[in-house]
N, C-alpha and C positions, 0 to 999 in steps of 0.2 A: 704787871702784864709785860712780855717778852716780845707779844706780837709787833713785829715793824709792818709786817705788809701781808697781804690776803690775795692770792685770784684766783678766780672763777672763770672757768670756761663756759659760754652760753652755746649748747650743742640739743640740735635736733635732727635726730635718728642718725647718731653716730656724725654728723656735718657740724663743722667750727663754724658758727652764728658769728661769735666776740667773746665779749671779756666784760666781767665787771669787777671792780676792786673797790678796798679801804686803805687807802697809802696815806702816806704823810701823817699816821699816827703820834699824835700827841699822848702819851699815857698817862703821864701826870696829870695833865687838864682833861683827861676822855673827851680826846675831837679825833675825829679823820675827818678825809676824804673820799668821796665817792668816784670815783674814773668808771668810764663805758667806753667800748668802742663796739657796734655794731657793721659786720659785711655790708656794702656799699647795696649788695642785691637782695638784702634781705632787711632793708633801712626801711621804719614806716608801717611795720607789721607788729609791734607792739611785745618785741624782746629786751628790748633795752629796760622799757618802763616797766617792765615784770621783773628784768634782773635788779636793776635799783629797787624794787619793793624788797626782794627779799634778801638782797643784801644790807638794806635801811634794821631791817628786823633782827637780823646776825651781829651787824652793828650795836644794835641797842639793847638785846636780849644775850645773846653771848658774852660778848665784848665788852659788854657795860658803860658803853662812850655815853654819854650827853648830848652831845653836839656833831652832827657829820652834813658837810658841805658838799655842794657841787658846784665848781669853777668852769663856765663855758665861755667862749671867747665868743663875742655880743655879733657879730657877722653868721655863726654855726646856729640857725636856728632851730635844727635839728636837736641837738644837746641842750638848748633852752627850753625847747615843747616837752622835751621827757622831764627835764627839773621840774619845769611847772604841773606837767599831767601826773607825775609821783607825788605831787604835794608839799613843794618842798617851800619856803617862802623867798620872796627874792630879797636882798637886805641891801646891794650898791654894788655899782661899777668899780672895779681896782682896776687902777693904771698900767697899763704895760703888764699884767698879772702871765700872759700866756707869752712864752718864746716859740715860734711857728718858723717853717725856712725863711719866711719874710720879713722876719722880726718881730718885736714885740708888740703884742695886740691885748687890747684893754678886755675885761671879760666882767661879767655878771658871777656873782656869787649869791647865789641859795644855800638856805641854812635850814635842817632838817633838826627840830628837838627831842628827846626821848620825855620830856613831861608832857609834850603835845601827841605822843604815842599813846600815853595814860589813859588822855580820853577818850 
């Protein structure tokens, strides 16, 4: 596998929503990660958690990964409520994991499995 990075534009009736990707591909181990970023005025309407489902499914049915994460900084509740409303499990706080203009902020990591798709 060649792919390094994936995105996806999230667009309703020709209007840029956001974005969802699979970056930080590991091929050898089949992990990514999952990134969103949803328009501030269209935050809360339930695109993100739709583009995470079917990006989760691209990821695990195309792609062939195992394993695909989502890293939210523990303050962005907004990116914690899609992790968890997508299904994803929460596994622990990594340190300093996000660099923001503020610096670095500790973040919540969810782990998505493709044998947990099975069922």
């Amino acid at each position: 596998m060649t792919l390094l990075r994936s995105v996806y534009s999230i667009k309703r009736t020709n209007q840029l929503i956001g974005s969802v990707t699979i970056n930080q591909l590991k091929p050898d181990m089949k992990i990514g990660n999952i990134g969103y970023w949803v328009r501030e005025s269209k935050q809360g309407l339930g695109y993100a958690h739709e583009a995470v489902l079917a990006i989760k499914q691209f990821g695990f049915h195309k792609l062939k990964l195992l394993r695909l994460e989502i890293v939210a900084a523990i303050d962005n509740k907004p990116s914690n409520r899609v992790a968890i409303k997508s299904g994803a499990r929460f596994e622990y706080v990594d340190k300093q994991r996000i660099q923001l203009k503020s610096g670095y902020v500790d973040a919540n990591v969810y782990g998505f499995f493709a044998s947990k798709e099975a069922t």
